[in-house]
N, C-alpha and C positions, 0 to 999 in steps of 0.2 A: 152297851157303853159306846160311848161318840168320841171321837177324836177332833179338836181342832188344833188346826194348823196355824201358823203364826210365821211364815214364812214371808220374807221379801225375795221372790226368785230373782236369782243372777241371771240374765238373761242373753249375760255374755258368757257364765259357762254353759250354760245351754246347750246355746249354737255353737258354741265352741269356734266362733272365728276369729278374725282377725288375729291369725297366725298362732293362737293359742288350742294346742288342742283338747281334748277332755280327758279327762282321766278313764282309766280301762274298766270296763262296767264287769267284776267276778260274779257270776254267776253258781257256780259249781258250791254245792250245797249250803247256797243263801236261803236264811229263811224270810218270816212276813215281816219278823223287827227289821231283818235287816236290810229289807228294800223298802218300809216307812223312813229308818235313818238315813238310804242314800237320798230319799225326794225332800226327809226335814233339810238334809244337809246343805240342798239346793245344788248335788254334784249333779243329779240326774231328775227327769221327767217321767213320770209314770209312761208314758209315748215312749221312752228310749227304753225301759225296762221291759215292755212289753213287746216292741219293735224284736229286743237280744233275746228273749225267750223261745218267738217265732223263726227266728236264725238258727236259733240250736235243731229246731224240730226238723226245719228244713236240711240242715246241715246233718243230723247224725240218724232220724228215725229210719229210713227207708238204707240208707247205707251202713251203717251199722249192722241190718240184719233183724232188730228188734220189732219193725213195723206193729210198733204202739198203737198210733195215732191213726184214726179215720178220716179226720176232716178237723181242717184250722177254721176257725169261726172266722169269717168276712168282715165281721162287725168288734172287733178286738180291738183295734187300731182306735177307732172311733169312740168306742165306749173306755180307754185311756186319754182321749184326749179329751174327753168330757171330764174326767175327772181331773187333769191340769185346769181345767178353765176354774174348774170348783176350788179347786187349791189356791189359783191366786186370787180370787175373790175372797178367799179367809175362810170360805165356807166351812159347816162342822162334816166331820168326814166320818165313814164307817169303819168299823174295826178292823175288816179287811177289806179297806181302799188299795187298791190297785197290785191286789195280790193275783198272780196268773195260774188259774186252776183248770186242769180237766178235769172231763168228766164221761163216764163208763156211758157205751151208745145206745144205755136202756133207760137213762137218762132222757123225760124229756126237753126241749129247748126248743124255742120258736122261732128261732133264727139260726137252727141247722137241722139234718135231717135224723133222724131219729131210728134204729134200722134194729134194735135187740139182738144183733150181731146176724142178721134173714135179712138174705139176695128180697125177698120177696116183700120186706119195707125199707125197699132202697129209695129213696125220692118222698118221705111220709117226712112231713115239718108237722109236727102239732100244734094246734091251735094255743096253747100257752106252756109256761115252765113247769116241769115239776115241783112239789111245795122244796124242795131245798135247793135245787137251785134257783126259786126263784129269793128265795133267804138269801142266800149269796151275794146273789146280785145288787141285791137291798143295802147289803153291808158296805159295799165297793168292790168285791170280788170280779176280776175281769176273768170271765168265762174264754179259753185260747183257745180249747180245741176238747172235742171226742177221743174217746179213746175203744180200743177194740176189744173183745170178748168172742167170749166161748158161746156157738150160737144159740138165741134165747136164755142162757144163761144153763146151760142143762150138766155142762163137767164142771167140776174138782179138778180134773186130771190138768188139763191143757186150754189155751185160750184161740178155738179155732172158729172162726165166723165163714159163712156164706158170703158173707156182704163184706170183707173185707183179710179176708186169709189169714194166717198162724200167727200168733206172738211171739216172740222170743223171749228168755230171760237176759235181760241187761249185763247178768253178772260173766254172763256166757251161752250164747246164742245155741248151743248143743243139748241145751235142757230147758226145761218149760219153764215158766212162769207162773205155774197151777192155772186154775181158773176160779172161778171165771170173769175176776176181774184184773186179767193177766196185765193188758194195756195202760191201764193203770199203775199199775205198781211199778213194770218198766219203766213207760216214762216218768213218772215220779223219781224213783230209784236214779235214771239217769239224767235227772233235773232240766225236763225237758218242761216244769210247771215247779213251783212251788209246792203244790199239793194237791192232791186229788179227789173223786168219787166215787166208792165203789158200791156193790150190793152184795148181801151175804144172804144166801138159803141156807145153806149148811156148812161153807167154809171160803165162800169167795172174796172178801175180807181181809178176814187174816190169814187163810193159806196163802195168797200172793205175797202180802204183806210180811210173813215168812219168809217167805223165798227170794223176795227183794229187801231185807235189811228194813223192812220200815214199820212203824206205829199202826197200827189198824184197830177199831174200835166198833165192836158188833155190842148195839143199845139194846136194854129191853126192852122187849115186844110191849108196845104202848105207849111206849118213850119218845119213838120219831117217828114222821111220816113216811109213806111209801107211796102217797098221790102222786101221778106221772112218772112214778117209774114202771116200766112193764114187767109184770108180774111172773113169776115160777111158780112158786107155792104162795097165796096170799099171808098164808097166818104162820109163817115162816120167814119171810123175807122181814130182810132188814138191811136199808142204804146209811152207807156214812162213810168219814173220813179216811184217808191213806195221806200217811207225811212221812218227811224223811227223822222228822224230830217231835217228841210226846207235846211238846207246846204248839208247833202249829199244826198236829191232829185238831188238840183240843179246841184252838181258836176258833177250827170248822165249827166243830160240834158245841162249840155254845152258840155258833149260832145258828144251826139246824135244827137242835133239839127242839122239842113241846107240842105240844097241842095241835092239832090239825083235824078240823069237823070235818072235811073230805075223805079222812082215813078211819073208818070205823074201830078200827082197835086202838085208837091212841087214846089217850085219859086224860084228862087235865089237871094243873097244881102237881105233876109229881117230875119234874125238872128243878135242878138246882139254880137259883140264881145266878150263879156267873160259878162255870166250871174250871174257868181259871184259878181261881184260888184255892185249889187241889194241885197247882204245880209246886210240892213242897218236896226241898231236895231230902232231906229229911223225913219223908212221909214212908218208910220201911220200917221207922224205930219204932219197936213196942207191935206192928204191928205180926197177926198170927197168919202164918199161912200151911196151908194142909197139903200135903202132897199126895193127889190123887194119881195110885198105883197102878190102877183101872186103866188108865190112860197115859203110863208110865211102861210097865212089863210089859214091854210086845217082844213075843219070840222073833219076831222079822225086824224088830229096833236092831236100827242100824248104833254100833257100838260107837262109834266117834258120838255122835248126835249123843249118847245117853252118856258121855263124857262129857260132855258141852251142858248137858242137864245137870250133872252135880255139881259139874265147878258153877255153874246158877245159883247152883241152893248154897253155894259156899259165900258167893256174892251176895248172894241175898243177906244171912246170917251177918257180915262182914259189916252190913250196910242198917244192921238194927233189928233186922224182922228177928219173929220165933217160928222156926219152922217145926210144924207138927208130921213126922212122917212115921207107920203113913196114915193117909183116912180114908174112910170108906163110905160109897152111898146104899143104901140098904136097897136089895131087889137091882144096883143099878143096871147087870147085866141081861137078867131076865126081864125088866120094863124097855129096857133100849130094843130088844128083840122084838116084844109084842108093840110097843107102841109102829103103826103105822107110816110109813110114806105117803102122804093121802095123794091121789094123781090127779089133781084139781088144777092141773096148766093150763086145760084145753077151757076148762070152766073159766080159769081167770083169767086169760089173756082174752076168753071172747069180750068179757067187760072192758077190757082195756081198749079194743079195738072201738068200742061203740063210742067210748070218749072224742076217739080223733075226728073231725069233719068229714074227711073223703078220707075211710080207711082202704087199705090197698085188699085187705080179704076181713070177713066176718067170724070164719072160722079158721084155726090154724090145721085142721086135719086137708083144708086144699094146697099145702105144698105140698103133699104126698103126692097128689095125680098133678102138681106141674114140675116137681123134680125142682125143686127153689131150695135147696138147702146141702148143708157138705157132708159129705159119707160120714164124716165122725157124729154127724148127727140122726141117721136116720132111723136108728133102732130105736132111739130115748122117743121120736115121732111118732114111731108106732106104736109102739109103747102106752104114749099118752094117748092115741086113737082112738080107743077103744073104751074113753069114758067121755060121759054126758057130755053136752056143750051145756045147755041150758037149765040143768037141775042144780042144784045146788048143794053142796058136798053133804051139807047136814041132812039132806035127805035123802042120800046113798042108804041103801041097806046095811053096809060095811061100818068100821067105826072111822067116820073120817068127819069128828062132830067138831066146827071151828073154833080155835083157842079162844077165851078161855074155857068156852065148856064142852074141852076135851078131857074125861074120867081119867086114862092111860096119862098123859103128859100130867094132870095136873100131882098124879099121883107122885108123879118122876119128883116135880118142882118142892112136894110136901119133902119128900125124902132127902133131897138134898138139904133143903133147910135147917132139916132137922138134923144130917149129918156136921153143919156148919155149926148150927148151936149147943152138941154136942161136947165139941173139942171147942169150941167159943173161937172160931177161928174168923178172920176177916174174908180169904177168898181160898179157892183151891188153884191151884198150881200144874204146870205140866208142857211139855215138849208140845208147840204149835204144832208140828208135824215129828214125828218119830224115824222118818229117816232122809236123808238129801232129797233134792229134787229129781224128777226122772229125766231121761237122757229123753230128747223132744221126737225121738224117734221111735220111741217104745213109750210113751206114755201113758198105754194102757197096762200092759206088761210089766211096766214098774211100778205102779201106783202101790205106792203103801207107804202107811206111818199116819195118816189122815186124822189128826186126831180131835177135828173139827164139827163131824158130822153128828154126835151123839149128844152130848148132854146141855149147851148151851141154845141151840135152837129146838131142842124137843122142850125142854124148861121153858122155854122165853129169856133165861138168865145172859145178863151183860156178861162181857167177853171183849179183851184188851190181849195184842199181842205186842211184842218189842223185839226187839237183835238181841241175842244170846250169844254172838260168834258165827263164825265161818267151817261149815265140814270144807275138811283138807285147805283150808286158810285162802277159800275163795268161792265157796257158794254158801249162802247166808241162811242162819236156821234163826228159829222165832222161841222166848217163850212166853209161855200162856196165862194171866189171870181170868178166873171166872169168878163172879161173885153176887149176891142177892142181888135182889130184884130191885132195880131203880138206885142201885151204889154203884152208879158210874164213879161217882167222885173219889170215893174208894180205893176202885181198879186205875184211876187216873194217878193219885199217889202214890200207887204201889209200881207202875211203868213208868213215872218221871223217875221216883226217886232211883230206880232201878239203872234207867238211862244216864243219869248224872253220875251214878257212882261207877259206871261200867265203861261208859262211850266206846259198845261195840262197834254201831254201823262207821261205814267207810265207802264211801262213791266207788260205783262199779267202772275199772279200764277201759280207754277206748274214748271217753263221753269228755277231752277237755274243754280246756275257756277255747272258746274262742275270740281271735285277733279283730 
């Protein structure tokens, strides 16, 4: 959908001279309506919204303690004021004209450098966008800035790069931000962008997305592209939205979703028309939801958190739904065991590397012998060392045959179906994560509650998290829908309506307007 504008810009509130000055541009948890209402209103210029956005980053990332951000795009400035000249010529505009997104540094982009959180592609620009940010772009989206990660994307736990050092969590710099699209959620979280980019293997998504109070939405496998983004596991990975509000997640994701002949697993025709019209405040009533116990009862749930989980399901109820609890997926614990890890990193990033022009290495097992990478990374390195570069996982002797025609996963995906159609339920339910954040000094030590890693990416099944509240009324827990295959829209009305009826999230201390 296109937006035109119909604006006569004021050109003296503009410039704001002749002794008049302009009204104070708020920032702090603006969404994308409502920086199109300040430029319909003619208070402000997409150049001035995005000028305040780069003030903040400058102002609060590095001093705050959160260091989010990798790199401000150079070209920001200019691709806003392209979009002013479009505005006052009447032109029709894109959905998200002159909205300021980051985006995760495994992201590529051709006008910054692209680094998968490795000292060793520090200075690699890739020769074009990745397919969703170049969607973005398409729309009006002004690309501001990189954000940082966990390097190559390899922990859950924490967001620590070679090429650009630790994240913090915005809500309080003393605990992570998960990973590993830590950078992301922070600066989002601390509305250093309107919205952001992240990528999910097993919980990089929505675990951040958790931990920073924000919207995260992991698509089925076939749903979205993953072209230009660098790879972990291929038939695993999955990039999309982080926002601070379930509408301008969604905004992203209609327009990143579909088709993409570059991406082998994507499908075509199974994207909804416009995923907007699934923000129905209302969209809880009538429906059913299952609470999977599976990924509920952890002896190590932290008990606040599994308080925060019922008063959910009380919200839920409150707000319309039928909660079915509890329900069960048949075999789930014994397939989540056998189904494999496949260790196809070193297989997939070597394709990714071949894409770039002038790649900086061909294989990733030479940071080893140059030492280009951060202690917290070097075991997951070696780890991966030790399989092929150049064979292809389906032709490992091991079962690591590519979705979909993986036997173990699919069998996962038959079971859960059939657990859904069973109780006639719409999605399963359940604590993003099962216990608080870890303290950013023991991140390995503490890691637990992950409740990420199992059933949505070994299925392929879409996967939506939201703000449930705050453990101890100051670091932010998530809860969870998962639901069939290609019912994003679904999981989309069951996180609005959730959100409307709750309005947990709350901007993290520290992050104000500034003058």
């Amino acid at each position: 959908m296109k937006i035109r504008l119909i604006i006569t810009l004021n050109i003296f509130l503009l410039s704001g001279c002749a002794g008049h000055s302009m009204p104070s541009l708020q920032l702090q948890e603006a969404t994308i309506d409502q920086l199109h209402s300040l430029i319909f209103s003619g208070q402000f210029s997409c150049t001035d919204i995005v000028a305040a956005y780069t003030r903040r980053i400058e102002a609060y990332d590095k001093t705050s303690g959160i260091n989010a951000i990798t790199q401000l795009n150079p070209n920001a400035l200019a691709a806003a004021a392209k979009i002013d000249a479009s505005i006052a010529l009447g032109e029709v505009q894109g959905e998200l004209f002159c909205a300021p997104i980051v985006v995760k540094d495994n992201f590529d982009t051709f006008d910054m450098e692209t680094t998968g959180g490795s000292i060793a592609l520090k200075g690699s620009i890739p020769p074009d966008d990745a397919f969703m940010v170049s969607k973005l772009r398409e729309a009006g989206a002004v690309i501001i800035a990189k954000t940082n990660m966990a390097e190559w994307a390899f922990s859950p736990r924490e967001s620590v790069s070679s090429s650009y050092g630790r994240t913090a969590n915005a809500y309080d710099i003393n605990y992570v931000p998960a990973g590993s699209s830590g950078g992301t959620a922070s600066s989002v979280a601390a509305n250093l962008a309107v919205a952001g980019m992240g990528s999910d293997t097993g919980n990089s998504i929505r675990g951040p997305s958790s931990h920073l109070a924000l919207f995260g939405i992991r698509s089925t496998i076939g749903l979205t592209s993953r072209d230009g983004v660098i790879p972990l596991v291929f038939d695993r990975d999955i990039a999309g939205p982080m926002a601070r509000t379930v509408e301008d997640g969604v905004r992203l994701f209609n327009v990143v979703a579909g088709y993409d002949p570059a991406d082998t697993l994507t499908l075509p025709n199974k994207r909804e028309q416009d995923y907007r019209t699934f923000l129905r405040s209302d969209g809880l009533r009538g429906k059913r939801i299952g609470v999977l116990r599976s990924l509920v009862d952890h002896e190590d749930a932290d008990d606040e958190i599994m308080q925060l989980f019922l008063s959910a399901l009380e919200e839920l109820k409150l707000a319309g739904a039928i909660i079915i609890d509890p329900v069960a997926i048949r075999e789930f614990s014994e397939l989540s065991e056998k189904i494999p890890f496949c260790a196809r990193f070193r297989y997939d990033v070597g394709r990714y590397f071949e894409s770039l022009d002038n790649p900086p290495l061909l294989d990733v097992n030479d940071v080893l012998s140059t030492n280009e990478y951060a202690e917290e990374t070097k075991g997951s390195l070696e780890f991966f060392s030790q399989f092929p570069l150049d064979v292809s996982p389906d032709d490992w002797d091991e079962e690591c045959d590519t979705w979909p025609n993986n036997a173990l996963r699919n069998q996962l995906l038959e079971n859960a179906i059939a657990a859904m159609d069973a109780d006639n339920i719409d999605a399963f339910v359940f604590p993003t994560w099962s216990n608080p954040p870890a303290r950013i000094d023991y991140a390995d030590e503490e890691y637990k509650g992950d409740n990420n890693q199992l059933l949505a990416p070994d299925a392929g099944l879409p996967a939506v998290t939201v703000p449930m509240g705050f453990w101890q009324d100051r670091l932010p827990a998530g809860l969870q829908f998962v639901g069939r295959p290609y019912a994003e829209g679904i999981l989309i009305e069951l996180a609005y309506a959730y959100e409307q009826a709750t309005m947990h999230r709350r901007p993290p201390p520290g992050f104000a307007e500034l003058n």
